[in-house]
N, C-alpha and C positions, 0 to 999 in steps of 0.2 A: 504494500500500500504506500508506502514512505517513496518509493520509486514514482508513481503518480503524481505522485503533490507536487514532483519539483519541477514539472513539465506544464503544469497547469497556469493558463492565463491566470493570475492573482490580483485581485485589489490590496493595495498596495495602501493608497491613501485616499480614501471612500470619500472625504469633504475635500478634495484639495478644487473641486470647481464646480460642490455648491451641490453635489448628492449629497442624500440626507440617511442615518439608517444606524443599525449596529451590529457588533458583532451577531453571528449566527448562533452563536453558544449561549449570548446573553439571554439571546429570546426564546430560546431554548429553556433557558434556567428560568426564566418569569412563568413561561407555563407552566412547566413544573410544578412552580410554586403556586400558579392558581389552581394546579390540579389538587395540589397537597388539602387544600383549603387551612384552614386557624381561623385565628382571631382578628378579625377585621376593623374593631375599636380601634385609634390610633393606642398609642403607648402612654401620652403626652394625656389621656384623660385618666382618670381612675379605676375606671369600669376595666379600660385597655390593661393598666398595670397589675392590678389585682386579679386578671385572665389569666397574665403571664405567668406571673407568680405562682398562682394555684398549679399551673400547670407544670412549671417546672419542680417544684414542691411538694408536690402529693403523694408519691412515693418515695422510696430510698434509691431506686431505677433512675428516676426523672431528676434525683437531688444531686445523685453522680453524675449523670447525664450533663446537666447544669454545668457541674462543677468543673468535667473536661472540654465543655464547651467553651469557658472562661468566665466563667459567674464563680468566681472566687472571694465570696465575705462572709464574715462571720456568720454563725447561726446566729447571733444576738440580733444585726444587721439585720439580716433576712428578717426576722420577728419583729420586727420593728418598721418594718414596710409591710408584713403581711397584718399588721394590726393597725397600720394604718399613722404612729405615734414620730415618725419619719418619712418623709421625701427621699428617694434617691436623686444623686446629683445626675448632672445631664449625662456623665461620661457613664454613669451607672444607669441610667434606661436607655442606653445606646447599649452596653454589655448583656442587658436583660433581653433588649432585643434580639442581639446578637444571637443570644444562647436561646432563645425562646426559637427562633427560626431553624439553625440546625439543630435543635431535637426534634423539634417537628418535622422537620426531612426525615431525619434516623427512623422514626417511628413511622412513617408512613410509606418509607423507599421501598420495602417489601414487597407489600401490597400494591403500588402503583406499579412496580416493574412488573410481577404477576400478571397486572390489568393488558401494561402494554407490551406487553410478550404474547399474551394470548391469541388465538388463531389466524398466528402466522406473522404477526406483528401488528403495528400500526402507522395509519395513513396522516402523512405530515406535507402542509401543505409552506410551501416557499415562496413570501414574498419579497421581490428583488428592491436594490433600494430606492429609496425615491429621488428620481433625476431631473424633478418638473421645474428645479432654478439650477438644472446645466443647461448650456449653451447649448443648441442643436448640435453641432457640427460634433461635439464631443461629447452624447450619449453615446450611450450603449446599447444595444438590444439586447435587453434583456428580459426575459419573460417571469410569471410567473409558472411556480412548478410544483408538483404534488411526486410525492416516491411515497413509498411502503418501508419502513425503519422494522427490519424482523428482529435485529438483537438490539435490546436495549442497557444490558447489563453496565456496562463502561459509563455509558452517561450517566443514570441512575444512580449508577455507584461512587461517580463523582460529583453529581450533583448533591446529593446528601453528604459528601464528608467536606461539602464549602470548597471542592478542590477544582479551582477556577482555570488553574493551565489542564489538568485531567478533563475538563469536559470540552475545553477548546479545541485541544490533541483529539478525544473520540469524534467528536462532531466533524470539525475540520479534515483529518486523514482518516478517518473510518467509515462516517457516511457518505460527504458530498463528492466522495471520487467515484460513486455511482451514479452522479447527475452526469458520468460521461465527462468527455473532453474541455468542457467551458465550467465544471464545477467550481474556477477560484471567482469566478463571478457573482459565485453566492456564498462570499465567508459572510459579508455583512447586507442586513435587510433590512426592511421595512418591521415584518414580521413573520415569527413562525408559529404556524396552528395545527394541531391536534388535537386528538380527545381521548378520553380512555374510562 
């Protein structure tokens, strides 16, 4: 596969004349996470932090969890935001978030890969980026595209351990060198859709 990639036309520098769009991996990882679903409250309200809390708190699972995530404070701390008698500071409901999102991956990666492994894989659809303030002369034709993704394991498995060059590398040299010969056309999009 790595032999592929280095023959392929590449975007190189997706904005450098006003295309709009992002990495393929990115958009990859946002569905994911919309598949994953949570807690939809910002963090920044009560309702949102006291969600997180509970969830990363409710067992001894979820407290470890937490804690290799980077949510690293005192049990005192923690009792003290879950009783509501302290504020976490800002760098502390950024780390709550932090930790709240990858266990929620950990815990859901499973089951979604399950979802989107089942028969036969799933149907992902590729929109290219958007080139509506390039110059004519220097678009690109580029279309939109749909492929069938049959293993999912690499993304999945990088997408839940937060490991951002792992799911670039799967995405990147693993899928879209099945889009054929103009696959570096679609490292960066508009958007990527699926469902599972």
């Amino acid at each position: 596969m790595h032999r592929r990639a280095r023959h392929a036309e590449r975007t190189i520098d997706p904005g450098k004349f006003g295309a709009r769009g992002i990495k393929g991996s990115d958009a990859t990882a946002r569905q994911l996470d919309q598949l994953a679903g949570g807690i939809i409250t910002p963090i920044t309200a009560k309702r949102g932090l006291m969600a997180r809390l509970h969830y990363l708190t409710r067992t001894e699972h979820s407290r470890a969890a937490a804690r290799d995530a980077g949510l690293t404070v005192t049990d005192r701390t923690l009792k003290a935001w879950l009783d509501g008698t302290r504020r976490p500071s800002k760098a502390n409901l950024d780390r709550i978030d932090a930790a709240y999102r990858r266990v929620r991956r950990q815990n859901v990666a499973r089951h979604l890969l399950a979802r989107l492994n089942a028969a036969g894989g799933t149907r992902v659809e590729i929109h290219p980026l958007d080139q509506s303030q390039v110059a004519r002369p220097l678009q690109r034709v580029v279309e939109y595209r749909t492929m069938n993704i049959r293993r999912w394991d690499r993304i999945v498995g990088s997408w839940a351990a937060g490991d951002h060059q792992g799911l670039d590398d799967a995405w990147t040299l693993d899928v879209l060198p099945d889009l054929g010969s103009q696959w570096g056309q679609y490292e960066y999009v508009t958007n990527i859709g699926f469902a599972a």
